[in-house]
N, C-alpha and C positions, 0 to 999 in steps of 0.2 A: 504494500500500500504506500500512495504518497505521502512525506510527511503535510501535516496541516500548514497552510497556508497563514504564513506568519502576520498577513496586512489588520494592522488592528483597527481600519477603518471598518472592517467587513462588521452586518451588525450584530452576527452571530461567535464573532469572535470569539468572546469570553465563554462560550460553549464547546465552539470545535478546541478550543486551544486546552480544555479541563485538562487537568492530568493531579495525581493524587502524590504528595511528598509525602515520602516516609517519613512519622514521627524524628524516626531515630536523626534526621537530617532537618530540623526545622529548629532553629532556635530564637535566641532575642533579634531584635527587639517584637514583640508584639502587637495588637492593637492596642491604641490607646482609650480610655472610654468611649470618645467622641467617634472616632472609627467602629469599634465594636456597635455600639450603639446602631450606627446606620448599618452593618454588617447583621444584624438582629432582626432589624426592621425591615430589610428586604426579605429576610428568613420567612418571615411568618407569613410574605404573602405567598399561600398555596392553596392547593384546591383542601375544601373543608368543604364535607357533603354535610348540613344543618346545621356550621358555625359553630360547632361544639368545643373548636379550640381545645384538641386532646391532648394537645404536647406542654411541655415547660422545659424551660432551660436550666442547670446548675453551672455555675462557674468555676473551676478548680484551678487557681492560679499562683504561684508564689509558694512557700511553703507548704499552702495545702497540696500540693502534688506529691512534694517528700513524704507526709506524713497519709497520705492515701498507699503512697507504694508499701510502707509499710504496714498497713492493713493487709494489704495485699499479699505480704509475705508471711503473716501473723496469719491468713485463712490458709497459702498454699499448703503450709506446715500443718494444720488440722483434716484438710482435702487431701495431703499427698505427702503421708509422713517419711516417704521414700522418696520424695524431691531433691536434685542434686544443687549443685552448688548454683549453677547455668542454671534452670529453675528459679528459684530464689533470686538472684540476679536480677534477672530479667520481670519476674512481679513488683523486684523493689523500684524500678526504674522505669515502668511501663507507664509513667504519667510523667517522667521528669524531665523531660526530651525538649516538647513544646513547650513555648512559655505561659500556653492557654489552652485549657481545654476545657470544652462546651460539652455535658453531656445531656443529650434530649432525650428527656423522659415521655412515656406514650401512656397519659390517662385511658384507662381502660373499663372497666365495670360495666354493670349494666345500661344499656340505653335501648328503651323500646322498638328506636328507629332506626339507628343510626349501626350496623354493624359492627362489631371489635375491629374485625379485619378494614374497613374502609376507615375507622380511626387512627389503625396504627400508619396503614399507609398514610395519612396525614402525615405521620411523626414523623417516619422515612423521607418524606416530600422535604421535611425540614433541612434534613440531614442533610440531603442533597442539595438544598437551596443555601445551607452554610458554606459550604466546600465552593462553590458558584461565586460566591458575595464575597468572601475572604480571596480568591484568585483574581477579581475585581477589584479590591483595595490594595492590591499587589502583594498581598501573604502567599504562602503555602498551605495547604491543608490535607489532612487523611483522616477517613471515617472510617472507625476500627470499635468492633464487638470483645470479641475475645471472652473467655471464661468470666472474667466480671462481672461481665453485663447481661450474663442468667445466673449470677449465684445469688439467692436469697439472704446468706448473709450481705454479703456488698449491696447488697440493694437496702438493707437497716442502715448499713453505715452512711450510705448516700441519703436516708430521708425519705427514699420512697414508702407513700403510700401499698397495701394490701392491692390496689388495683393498678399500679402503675407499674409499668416495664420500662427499660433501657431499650433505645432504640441506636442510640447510636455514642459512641465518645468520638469528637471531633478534635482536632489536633490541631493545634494555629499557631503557626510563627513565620518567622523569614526564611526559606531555602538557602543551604547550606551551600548545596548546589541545584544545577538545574535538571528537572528529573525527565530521565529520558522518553521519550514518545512509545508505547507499545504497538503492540497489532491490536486493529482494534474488528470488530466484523464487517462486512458489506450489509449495509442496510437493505440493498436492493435485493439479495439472496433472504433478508426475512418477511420480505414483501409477498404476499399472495393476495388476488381478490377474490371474495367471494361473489359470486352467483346464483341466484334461486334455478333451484333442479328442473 
């Protein structure tokens, strides 16, 4: 495949050009409020089937990232008392990389109208729309799950609610380097029309 057409006048730019920076390669400086803020604000605008506004954000920045990895090392050692050294490392560190991370939480519970599953997809919408908005303010970014973000403890330690899930940790800072292009698919190969028989 060609690489993406680098002209930043084009209006889709900031879409073809996405590409996702590994935590481990993003560091200072970060958003400042003022950026963040508008980096937020484009976030939330997504499709929402009845406005239910399912999602919320947590912020983990500064110290709270040391002090999260080490939760994180405090469960693996309960979760995996044969965990190696590499293991443990990499829990204690798995927040300390970026200088920001957004985790978007997916309100869930009952709602008569409105499906879980078209809620969560909201959350996800978000995800995706951080990563978008943060590569638009000239950051880096990577949207990463990992064992965390279904462990029922880490989810007390973050504050969620009984109904609320982790939909995503977003990662934000400045590239380290510049992250290389992938393959990406042919859209025209997932294209089919339908027709009535």
């Amino acid at each position: 495949m060609s690489p993406v057409d680098p002209d930043s006048s084009d209006e889709l730019h900031f879409l073809n050009a996405r590409r996702s920076v590994p935590a481990k390669q993003l560091g200072e400086p970060g958003p400042d409020p003022a950026t963040l803020a508008r980096i937020l604000a484009a976030a939330v605008r997504v499709p929402d089937h009845g406005k239910r506004v399912p999602f919320r954000f947590i912020r983990i920045a500064g110290q709270a990232r040391h002090a999260l990895g080490e939760r994180l090392v405090a469960r693996t050692r309960v979760r995996d008392p044969q965990a190696g050294d590499g293991a443990i490392e990499k829990d204690r560190n798995r927040f300390a990389h970026a200088p920001l991370v957004l985790v978007v939480v997916a309100k869930q519970g009952f709602d008569e109208k409105i499906p879980e599953s078209e809620r969560f997809s909201t959350a996800a919408c978000v995800c995706f729309a951080l990563l978008q908005a943060a590569q638009a303010c000239g950051f880096g970014a990577q949207w990463l799950t990992g064992w965390p973000a279904y462990d029922p403890e880490i989810a007390g330690v973050l504050g969620l609610a009984e109904d609320e899930r982790i939909s995503g940790f977003l990662h934000i800072g400045t590239p380290k380097l510049e992250a290389p292009e992938r393959d990406r698919p042919d859209p025209q190969s997932l294209l089919t029309d339908w027709s009535p028989a």
